[in-house]
mmCIF file of the N, C-alpha and C atoms, coordinates in Angstrom:
data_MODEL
# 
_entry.id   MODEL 
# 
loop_
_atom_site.group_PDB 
_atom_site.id 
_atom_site.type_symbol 
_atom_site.label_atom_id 
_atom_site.label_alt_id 
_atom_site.label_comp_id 
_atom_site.label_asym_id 
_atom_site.label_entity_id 
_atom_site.label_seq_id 
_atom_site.pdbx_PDB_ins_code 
_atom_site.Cartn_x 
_atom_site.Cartn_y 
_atom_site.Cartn_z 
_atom_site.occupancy 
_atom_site.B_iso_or_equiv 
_atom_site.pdbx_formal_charge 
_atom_site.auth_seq_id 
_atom_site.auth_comp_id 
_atom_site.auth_asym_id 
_atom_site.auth_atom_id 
_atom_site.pdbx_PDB_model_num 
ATOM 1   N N  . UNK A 1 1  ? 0.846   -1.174 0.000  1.00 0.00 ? 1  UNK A N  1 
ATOM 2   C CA . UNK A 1 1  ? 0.000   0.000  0.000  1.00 0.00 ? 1  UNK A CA 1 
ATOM 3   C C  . UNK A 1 1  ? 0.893   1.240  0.000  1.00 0.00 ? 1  UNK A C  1 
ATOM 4   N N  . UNK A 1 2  ? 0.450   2.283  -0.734 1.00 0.00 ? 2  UNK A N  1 
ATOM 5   C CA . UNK A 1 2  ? 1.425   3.154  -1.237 1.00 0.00 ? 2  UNK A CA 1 
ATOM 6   C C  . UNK A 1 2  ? 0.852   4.142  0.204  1.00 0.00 ? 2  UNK A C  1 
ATOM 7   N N  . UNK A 1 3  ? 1.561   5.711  0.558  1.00 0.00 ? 3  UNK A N  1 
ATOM 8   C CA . UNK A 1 3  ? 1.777   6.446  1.443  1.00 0.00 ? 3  UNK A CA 1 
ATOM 9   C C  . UNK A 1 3  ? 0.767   7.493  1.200  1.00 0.00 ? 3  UNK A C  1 
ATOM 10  N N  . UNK A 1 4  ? -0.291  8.228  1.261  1.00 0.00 ? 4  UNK A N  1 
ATOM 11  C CA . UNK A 1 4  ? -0.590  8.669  0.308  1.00 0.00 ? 4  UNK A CA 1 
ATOM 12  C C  . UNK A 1 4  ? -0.384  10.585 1.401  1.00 0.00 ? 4  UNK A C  1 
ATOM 13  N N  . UNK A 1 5  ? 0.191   9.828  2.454  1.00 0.00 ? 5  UNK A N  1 
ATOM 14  C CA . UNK A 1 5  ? 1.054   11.644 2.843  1.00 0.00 ? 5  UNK A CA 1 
ATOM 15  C C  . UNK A 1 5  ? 2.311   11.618 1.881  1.00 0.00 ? 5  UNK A C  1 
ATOM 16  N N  . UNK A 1 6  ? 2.654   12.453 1.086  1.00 0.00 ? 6  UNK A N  1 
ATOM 17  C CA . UNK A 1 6  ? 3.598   12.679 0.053  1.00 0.00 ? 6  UNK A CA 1 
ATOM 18  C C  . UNK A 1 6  ? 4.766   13.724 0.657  1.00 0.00 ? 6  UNK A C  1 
ATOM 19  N N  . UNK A 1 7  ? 4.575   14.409 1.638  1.00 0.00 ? 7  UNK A N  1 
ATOM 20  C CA . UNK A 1 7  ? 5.336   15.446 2.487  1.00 0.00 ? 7  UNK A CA 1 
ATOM 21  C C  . UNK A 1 7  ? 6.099   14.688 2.711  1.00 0.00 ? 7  UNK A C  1 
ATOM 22  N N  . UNK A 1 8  ? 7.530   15.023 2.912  1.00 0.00 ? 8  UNK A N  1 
ATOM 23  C CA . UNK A 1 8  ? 8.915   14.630 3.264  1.00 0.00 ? 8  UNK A CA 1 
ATOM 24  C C  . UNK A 1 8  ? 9.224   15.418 4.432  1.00 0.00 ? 8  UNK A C  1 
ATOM 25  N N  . UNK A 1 9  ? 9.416   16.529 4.622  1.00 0.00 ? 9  UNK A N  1 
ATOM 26  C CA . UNK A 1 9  ? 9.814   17.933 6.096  1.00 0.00 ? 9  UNK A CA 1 
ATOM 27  C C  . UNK A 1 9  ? 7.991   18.129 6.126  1.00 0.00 ? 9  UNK A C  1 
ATOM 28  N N  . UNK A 1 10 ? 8.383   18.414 7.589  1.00 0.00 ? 10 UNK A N  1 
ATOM 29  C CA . UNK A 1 10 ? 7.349   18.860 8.422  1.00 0.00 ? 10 UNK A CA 1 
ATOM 30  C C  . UNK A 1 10 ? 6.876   20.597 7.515  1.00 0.00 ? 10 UNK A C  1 
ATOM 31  N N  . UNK A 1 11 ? 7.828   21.052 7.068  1.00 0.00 ? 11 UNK A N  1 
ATOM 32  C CA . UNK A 1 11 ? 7.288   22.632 6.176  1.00 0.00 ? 11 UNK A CA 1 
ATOM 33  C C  . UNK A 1 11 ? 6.280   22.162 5.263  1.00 0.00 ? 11 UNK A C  1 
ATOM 34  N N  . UNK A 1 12 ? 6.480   20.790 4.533  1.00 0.00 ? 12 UNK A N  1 
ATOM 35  C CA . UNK A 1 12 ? 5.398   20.449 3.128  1.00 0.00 ? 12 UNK A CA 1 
ATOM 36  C C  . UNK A 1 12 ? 4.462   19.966 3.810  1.00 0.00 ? 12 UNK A C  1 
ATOM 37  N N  . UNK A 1 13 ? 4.608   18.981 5.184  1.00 0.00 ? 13 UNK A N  1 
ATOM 38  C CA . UNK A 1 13 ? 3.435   18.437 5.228  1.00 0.00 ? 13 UNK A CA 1 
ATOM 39  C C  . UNK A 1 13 ? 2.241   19.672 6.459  1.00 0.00 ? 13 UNK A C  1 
ATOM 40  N N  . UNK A 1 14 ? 2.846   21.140 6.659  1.00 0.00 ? 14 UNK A N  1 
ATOM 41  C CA . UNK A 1 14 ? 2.168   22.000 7.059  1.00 0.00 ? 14 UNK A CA 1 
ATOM 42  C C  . UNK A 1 14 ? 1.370   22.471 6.036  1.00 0.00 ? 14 UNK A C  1 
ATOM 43  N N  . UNK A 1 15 ? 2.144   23.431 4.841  1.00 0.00 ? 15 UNK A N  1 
ATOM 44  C CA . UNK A 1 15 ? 1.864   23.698 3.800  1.00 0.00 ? 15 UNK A CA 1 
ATOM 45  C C  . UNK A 1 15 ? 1.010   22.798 2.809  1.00 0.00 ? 15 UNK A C  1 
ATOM 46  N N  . UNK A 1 16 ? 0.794   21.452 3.162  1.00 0.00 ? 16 UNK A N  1 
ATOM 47  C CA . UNK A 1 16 ? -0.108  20.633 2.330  1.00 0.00 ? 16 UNK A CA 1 
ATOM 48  C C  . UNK A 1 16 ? -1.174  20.799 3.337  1.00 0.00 ? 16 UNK A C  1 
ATOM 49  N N  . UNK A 1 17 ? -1.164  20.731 4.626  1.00 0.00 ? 17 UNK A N  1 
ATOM 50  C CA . UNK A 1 17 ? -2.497  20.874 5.304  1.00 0.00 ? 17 UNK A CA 1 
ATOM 51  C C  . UNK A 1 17 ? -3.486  22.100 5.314  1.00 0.00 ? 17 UNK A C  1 
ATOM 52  N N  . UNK A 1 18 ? -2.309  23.553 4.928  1.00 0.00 ? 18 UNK A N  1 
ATOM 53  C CA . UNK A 1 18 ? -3.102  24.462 5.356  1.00 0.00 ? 18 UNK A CA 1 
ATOM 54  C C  . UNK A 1 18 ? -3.937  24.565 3.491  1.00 0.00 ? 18 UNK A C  1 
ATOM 55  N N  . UNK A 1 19 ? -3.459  24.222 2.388  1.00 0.00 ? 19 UNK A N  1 
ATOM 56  C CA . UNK A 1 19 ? -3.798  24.234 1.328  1.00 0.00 ? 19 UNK A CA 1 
ATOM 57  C C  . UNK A 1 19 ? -5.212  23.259 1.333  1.00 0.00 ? 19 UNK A C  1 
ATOM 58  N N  . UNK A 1 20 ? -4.855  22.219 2.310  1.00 0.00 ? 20 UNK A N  1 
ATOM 59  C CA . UNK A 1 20 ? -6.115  21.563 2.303  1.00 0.00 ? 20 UNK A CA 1 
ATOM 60  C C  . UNK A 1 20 ? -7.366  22.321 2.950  1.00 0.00 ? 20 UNK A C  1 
ATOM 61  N N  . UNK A 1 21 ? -6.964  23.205 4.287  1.00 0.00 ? 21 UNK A N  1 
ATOM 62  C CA . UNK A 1 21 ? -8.034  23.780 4.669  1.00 0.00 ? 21 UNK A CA 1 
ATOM 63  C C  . UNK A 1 21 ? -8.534  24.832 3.935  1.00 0.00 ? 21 UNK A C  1 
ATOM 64  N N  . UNK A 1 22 ? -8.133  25.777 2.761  1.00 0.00 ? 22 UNK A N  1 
ATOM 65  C CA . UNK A 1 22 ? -8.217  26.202 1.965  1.00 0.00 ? 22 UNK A CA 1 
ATOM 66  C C  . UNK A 1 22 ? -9.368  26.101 1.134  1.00 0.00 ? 22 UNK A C  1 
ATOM 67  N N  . UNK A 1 23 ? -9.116  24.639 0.952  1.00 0.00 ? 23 UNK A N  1 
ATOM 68  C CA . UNK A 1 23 ? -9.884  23.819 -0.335 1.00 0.00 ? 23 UNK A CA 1 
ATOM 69  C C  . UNK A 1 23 ? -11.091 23.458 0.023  1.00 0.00 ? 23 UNK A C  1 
ATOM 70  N N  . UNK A 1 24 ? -11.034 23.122 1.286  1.00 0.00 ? 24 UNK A N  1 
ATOM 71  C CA . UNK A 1 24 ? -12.471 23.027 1.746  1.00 0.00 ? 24 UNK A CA 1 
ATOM 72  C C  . UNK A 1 24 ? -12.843 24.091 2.109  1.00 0.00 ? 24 UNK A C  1 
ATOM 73  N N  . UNK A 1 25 ? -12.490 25.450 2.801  1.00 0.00 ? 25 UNK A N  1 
ATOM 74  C CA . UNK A 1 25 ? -13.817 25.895 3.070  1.00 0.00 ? 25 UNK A CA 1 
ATOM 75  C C  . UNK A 1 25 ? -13.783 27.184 2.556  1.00 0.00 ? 25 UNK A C  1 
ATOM 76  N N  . UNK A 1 26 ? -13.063 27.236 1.840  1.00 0.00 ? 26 UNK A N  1 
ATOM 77  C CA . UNK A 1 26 ? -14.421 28.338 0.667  1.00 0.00 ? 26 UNK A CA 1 
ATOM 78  C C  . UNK A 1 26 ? -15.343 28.153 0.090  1.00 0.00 ? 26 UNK A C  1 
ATOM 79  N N  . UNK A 1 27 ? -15.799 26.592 -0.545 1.00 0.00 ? 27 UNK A N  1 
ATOM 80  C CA . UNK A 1 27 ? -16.618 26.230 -0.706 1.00 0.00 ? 27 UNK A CA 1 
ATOM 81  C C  . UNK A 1 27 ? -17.873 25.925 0.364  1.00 0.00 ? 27 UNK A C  1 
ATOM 82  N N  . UNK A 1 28 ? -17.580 26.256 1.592  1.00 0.00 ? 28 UNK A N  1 
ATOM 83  C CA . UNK A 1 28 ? -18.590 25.788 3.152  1.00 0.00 ? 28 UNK A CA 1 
ATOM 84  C C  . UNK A 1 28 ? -18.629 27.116 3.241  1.00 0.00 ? 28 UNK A C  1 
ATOM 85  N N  . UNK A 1 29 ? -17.673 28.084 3.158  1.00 0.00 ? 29 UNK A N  1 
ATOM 86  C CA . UNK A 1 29 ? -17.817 30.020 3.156  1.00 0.00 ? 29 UNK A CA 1 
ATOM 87  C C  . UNK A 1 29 ? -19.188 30.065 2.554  1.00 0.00 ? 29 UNK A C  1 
ATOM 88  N N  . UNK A 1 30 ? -19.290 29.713 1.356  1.00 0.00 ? 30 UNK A N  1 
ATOM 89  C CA . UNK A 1 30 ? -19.824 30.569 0.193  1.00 0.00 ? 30 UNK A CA 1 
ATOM 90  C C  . UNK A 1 30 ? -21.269 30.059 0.670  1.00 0.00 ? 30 UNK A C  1 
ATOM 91  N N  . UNK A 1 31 ? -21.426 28.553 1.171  1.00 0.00 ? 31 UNK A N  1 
ATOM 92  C CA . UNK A 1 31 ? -22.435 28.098 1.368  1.00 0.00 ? 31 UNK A CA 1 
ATOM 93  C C  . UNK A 1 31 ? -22.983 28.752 2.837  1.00 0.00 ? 31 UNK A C  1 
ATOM 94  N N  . UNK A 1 32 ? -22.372 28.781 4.105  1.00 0.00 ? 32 UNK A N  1 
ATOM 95  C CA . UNK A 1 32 ? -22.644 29.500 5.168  1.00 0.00 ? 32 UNK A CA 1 
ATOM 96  C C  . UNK A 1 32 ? -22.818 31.259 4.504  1.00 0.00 ? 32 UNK A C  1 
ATOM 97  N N  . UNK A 1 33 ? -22.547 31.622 3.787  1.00 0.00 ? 33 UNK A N  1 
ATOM 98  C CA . UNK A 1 33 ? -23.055 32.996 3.587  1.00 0.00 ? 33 UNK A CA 1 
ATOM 99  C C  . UNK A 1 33 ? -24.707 32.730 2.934  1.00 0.00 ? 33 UNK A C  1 
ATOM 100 N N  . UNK A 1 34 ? -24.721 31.812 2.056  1.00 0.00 ? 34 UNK A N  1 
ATOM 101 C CA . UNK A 1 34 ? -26.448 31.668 1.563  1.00 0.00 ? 34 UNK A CA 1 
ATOM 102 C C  . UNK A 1 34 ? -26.522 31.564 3.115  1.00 0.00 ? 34 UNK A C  1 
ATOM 103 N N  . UNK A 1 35 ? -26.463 30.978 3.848  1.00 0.00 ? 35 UNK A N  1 
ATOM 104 C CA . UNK A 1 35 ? -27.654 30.083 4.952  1.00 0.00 ? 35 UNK A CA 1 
ATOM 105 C C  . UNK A 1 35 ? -27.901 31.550 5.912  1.00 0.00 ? 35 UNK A C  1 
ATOM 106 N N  . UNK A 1 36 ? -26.606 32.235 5.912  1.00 0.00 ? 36 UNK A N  1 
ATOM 107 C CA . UNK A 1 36 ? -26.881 34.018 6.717  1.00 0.00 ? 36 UNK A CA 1 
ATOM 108 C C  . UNK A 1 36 ? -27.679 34.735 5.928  1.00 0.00 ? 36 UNK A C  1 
ATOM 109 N N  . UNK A 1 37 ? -27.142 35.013 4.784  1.00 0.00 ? 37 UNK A N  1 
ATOM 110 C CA . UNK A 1 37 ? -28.411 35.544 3.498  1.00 0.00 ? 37 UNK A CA 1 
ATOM 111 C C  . UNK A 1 37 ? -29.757 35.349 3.771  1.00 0.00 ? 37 UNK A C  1 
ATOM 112 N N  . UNK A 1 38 ? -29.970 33.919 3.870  1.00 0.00 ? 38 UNK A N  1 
ATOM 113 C CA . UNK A 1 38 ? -31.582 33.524 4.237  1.00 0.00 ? 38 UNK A CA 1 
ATOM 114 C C  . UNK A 1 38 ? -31.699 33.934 5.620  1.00 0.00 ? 38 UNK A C  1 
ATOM 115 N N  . UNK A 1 39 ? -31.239 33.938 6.626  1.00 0.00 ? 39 UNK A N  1 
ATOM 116 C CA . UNK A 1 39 ? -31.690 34.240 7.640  1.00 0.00 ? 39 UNK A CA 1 
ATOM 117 C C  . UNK A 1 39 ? -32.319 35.942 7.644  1.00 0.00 ? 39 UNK A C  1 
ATOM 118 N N  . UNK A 1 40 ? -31.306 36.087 7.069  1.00 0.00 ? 40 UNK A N  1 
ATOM 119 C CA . UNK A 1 40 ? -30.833 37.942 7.010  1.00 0.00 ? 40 UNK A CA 1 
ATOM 120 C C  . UNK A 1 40 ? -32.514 38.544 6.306  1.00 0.00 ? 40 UNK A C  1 
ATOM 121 N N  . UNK A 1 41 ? -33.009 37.691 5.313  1.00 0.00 ? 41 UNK A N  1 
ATOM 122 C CA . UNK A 1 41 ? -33.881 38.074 4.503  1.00 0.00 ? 41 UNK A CA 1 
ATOM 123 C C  . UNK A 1 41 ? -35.433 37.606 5.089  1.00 0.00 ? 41 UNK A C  1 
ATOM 124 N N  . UNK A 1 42 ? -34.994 36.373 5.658  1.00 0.00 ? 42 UNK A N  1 
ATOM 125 C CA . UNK A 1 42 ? -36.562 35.450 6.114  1.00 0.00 ? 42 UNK A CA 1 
ATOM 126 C C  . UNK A 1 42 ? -36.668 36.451 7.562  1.00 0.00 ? 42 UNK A C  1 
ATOM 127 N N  . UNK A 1 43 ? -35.855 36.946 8.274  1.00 0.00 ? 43 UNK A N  1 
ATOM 128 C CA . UNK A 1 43 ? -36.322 37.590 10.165 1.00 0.00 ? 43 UNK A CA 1 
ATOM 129 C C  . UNK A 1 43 ? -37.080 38.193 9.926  1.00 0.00 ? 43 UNK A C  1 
ATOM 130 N N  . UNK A 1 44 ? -37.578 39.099 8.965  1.00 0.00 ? 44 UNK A N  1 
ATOM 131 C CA . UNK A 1 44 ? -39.226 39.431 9.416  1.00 0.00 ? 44 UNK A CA 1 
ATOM 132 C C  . UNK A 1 44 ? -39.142 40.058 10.253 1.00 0.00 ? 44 UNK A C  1 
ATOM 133 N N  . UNK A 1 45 ? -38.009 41.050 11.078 1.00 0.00 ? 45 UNK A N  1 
ATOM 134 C CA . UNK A 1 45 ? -38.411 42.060 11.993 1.00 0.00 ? 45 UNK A CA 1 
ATOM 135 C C  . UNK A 1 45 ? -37.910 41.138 13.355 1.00 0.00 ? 45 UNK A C  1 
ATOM 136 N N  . UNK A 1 46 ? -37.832 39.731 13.346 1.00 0.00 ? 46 UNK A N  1 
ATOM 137 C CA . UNK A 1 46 ? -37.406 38.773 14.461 1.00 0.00 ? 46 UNK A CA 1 
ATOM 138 C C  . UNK A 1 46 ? -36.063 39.705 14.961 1.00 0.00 ? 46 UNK A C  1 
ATOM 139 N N  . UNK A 1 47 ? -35.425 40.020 15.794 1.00 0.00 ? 47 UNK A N  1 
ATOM 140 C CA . UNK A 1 47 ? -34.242 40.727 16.444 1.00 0.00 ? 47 UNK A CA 1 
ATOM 141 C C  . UNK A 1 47 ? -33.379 39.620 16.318 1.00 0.00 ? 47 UNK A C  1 
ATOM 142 N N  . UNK A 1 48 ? -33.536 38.376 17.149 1.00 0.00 ? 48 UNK A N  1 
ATOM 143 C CA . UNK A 1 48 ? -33.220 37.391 17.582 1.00 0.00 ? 48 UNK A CA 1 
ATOM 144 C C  . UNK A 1 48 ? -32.236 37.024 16.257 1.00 0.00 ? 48 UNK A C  1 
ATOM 145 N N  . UNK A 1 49 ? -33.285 36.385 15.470 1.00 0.00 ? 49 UNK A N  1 
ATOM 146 C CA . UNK A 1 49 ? -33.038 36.195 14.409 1.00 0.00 ? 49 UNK A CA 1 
ATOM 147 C C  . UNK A 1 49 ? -31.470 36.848 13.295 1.00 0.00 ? 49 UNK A C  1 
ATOM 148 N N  . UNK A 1 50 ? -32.278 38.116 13.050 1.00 0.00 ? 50 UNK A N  1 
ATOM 149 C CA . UNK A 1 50 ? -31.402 38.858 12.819 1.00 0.00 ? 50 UNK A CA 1 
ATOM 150 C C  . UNK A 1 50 ? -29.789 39.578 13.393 1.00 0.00 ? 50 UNK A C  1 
ATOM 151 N N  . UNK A 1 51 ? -29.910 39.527 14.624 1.00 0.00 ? 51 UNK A N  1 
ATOM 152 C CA . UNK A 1 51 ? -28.310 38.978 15.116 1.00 0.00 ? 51 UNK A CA 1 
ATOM 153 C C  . UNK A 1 51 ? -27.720 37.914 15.147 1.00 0.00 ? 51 UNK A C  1 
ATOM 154 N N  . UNK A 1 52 ? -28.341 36.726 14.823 1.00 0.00 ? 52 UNK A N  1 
ATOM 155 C CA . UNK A 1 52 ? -27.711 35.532 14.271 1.00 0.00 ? 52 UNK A CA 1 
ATOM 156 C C  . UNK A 1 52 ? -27.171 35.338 13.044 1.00 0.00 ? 52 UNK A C  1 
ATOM 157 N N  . UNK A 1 53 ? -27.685 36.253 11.967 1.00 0.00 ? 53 UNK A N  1 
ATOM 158 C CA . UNK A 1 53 ? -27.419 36.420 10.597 1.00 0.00 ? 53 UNK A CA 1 
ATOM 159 C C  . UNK A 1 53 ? -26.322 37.108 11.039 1.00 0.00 ? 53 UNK A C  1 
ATOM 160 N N  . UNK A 1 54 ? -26.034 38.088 11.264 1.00 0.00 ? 54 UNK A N  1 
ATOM 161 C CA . UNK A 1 54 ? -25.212 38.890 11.575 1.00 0.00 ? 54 UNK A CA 1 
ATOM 162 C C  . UNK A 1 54 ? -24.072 38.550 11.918 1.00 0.00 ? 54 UNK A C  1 
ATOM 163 N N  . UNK A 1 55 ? -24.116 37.442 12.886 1.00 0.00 ? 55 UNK A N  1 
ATOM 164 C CA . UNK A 1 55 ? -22.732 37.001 14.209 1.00 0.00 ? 55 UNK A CA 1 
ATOM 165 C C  . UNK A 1 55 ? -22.509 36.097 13.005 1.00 0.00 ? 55 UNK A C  1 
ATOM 166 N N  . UNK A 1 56 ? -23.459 35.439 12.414 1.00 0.00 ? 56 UNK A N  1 
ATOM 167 C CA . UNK A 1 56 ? -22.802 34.204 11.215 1.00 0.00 ? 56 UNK A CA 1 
ATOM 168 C C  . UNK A 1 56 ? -21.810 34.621 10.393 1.00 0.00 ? 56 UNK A C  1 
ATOM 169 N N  . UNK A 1 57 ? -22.509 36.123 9.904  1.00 0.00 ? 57 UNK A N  1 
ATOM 170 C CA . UNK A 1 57 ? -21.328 36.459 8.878  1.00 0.00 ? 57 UNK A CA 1 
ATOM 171 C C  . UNK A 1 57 ? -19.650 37.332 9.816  1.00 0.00 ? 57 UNK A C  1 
ATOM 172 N N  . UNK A 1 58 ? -20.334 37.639 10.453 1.00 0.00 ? 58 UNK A N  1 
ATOM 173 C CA . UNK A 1 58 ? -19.023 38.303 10.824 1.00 0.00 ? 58 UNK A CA 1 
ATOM 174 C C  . UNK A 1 58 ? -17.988 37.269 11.515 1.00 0.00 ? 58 UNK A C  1 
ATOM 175 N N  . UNK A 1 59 ? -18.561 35.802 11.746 1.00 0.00 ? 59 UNK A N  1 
ATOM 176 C CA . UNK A 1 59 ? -17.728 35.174 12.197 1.00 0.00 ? 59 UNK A CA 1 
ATOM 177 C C  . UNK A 1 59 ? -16.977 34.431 10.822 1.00 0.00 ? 59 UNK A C  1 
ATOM 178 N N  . UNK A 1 60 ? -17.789 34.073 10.087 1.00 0.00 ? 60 UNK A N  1 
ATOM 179 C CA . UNK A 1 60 ? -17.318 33.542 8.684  1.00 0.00 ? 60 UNK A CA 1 
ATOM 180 C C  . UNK A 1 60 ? -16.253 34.798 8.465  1.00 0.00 ? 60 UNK A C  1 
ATOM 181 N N  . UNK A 1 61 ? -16.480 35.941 8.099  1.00 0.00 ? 61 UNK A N  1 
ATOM 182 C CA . UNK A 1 61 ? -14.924 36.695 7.847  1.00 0.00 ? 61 UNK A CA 1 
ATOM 183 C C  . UNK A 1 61 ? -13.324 36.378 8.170  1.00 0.00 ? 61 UNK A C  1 
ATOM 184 N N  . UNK A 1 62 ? -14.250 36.671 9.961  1.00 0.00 ? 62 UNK A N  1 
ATOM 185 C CA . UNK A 1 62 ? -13.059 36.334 11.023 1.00 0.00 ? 62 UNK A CA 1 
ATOM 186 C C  . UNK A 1 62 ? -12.482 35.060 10.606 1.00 0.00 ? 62 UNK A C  1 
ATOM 187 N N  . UNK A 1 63 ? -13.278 33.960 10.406 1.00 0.00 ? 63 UNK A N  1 
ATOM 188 C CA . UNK A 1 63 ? -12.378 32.817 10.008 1.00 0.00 ? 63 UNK A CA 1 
ATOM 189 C C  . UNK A 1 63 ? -11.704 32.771 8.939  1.00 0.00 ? 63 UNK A C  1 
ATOM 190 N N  . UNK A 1 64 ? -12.086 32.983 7.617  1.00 0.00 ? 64 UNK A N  1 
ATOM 191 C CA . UNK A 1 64 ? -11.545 33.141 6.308  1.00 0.00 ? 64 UNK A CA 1 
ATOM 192 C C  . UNK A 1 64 ? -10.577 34.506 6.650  1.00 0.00 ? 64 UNK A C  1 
ATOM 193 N N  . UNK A 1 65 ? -10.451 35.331 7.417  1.00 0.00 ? 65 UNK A N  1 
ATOM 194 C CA . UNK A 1 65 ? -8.918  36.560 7.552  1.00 0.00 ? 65 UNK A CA 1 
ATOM 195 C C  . UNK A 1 65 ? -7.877  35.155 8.467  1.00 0.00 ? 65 UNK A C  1 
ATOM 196 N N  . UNK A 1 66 ? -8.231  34.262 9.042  1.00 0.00 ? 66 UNK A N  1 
ATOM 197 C CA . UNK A 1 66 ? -7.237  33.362 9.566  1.00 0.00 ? 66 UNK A CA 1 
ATOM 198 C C  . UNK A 1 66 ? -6.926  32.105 8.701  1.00 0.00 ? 66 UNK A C  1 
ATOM 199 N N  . UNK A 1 67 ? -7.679  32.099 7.821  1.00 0.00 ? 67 UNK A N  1 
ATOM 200 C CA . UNK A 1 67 ? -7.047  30.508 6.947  1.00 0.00 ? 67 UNK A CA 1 
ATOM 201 C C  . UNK A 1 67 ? -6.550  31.495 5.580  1.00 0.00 ? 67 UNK A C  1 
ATOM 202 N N  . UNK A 1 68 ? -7.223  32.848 5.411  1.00 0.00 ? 68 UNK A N  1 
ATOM 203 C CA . UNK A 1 68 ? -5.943  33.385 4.414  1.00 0.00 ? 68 UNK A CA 1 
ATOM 204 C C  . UNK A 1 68 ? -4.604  33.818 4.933  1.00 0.00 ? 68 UNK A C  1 
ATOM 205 N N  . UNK A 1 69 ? -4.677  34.272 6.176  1.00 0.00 ? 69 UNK A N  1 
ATOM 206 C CA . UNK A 1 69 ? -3.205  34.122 6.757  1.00 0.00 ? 69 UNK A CA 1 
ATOM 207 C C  . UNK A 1 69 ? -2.477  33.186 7.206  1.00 0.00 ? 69 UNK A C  1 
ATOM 208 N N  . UNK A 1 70 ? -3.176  32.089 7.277  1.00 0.00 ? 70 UNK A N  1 
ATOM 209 C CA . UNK A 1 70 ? -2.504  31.064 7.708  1.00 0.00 ? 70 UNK A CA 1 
ATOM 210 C C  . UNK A 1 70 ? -1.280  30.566 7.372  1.00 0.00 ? 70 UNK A C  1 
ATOM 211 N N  . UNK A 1 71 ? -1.448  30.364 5.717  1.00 0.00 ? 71 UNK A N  1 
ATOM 212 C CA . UNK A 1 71 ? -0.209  30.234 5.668  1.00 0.00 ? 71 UNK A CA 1 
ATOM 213 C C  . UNK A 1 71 ? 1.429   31.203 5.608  1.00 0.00 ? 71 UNK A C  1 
ATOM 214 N N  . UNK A 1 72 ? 0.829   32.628 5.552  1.00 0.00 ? 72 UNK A N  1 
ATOM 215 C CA . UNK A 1 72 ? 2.089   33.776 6.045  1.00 0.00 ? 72 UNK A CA 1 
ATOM 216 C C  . UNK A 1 72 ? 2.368   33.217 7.785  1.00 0.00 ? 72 UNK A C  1 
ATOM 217 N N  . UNK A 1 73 ? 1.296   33.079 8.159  1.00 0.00 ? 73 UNK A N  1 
ATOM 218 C CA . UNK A 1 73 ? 1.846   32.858 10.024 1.00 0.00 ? 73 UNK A CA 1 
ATOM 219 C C  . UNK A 1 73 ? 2.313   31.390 10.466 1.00 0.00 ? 73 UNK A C  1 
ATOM 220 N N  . UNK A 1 74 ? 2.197   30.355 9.254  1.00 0.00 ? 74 UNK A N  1 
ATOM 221 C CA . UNK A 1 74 ? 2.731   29.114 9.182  1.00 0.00 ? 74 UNK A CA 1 
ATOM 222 C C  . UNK A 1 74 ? 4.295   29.637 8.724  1.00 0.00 ? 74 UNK A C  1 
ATOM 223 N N  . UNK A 1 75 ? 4.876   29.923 7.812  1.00 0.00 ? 75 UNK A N  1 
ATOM 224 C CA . UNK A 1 75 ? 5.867   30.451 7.328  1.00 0.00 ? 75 UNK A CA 1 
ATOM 225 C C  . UNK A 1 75 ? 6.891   31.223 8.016  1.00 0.00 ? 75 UNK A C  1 
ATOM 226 N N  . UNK A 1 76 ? 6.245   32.155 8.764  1.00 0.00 ? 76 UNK A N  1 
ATOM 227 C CA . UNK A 1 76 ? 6.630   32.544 9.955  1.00 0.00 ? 76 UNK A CA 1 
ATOM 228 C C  . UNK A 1 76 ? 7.525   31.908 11.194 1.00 0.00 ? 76 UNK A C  1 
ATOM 229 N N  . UNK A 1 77 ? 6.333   31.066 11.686 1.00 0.00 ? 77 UNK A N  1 
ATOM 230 C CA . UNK A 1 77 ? 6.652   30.440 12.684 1.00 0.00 ? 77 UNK A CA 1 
ATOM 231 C C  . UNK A 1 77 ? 7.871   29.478 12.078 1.00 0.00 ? 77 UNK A C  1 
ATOM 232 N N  . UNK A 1 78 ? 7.999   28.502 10.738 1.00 0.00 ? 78 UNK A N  1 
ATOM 233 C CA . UNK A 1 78 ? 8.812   27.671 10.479 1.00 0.00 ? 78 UNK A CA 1 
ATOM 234 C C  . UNK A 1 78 ? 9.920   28.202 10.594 1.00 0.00 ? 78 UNK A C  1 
ATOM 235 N N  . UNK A 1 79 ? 10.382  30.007 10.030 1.00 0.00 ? 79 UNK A N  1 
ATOM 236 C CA . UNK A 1 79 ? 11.142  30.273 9.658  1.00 0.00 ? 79 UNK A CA 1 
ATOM 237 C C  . UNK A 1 79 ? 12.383  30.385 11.037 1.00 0.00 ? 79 UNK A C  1 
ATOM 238 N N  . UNK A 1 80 ? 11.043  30.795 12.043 1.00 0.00 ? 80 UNK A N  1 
ATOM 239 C CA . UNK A 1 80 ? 11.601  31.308 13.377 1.00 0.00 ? 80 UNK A CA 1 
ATOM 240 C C  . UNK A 1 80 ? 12.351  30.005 14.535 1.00 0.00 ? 80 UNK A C  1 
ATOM 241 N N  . UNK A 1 81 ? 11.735  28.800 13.711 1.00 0.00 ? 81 UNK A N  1 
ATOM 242 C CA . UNK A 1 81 ? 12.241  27.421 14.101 1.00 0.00 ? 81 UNK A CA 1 
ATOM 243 C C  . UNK A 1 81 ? 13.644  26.738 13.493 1.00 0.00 ? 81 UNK A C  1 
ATOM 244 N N  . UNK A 1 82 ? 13.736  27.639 12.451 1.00 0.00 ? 82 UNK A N  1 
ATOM 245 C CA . UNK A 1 82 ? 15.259  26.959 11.703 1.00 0.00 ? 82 UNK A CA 1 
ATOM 246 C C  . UNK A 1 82 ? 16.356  27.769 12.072 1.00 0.00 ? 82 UNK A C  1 
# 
């Protein structure tokens, strides 16, 4: 049975993980922004509601400003280790 981690140094097999988290969730982004969208549009005046749309998206940002930096603050840290 072949290996199918292909990373040799701990730098590729970071850099292959954070590319993986990447890959998945912009595609779960794009979809958690419809599901805030609908909320955002269906509250009807609900308060409740409508700060949940709200905290959804602003937390979706917050996460996507940390998996686009991720890998500058992965890079970082490796560099500060050698």
């Amino acid at each position: 049975m072949e290996n199918p981690i292909t990373a040799t140094s701990l730098d590729l097999l970071i850099t292959n993980f954070i590319d993986l988290l990447r890959t998945i969730s912009f595609p779960l982004g794009i979809v958690i922004v419809i599901i805030a969208a609908y909320l955002f549009v269906t509250s009807a005046g609900n308060e409740e509601q409508l700060k949940t749309a709200k905290r959804t998206i602003l937390y979706l940002f917050i996460g996507f400003l940390f998996i686009i930096l991720a890998k500058a603050i992965a890079e970082i840290i490796l560099n500060w280790f050698k």
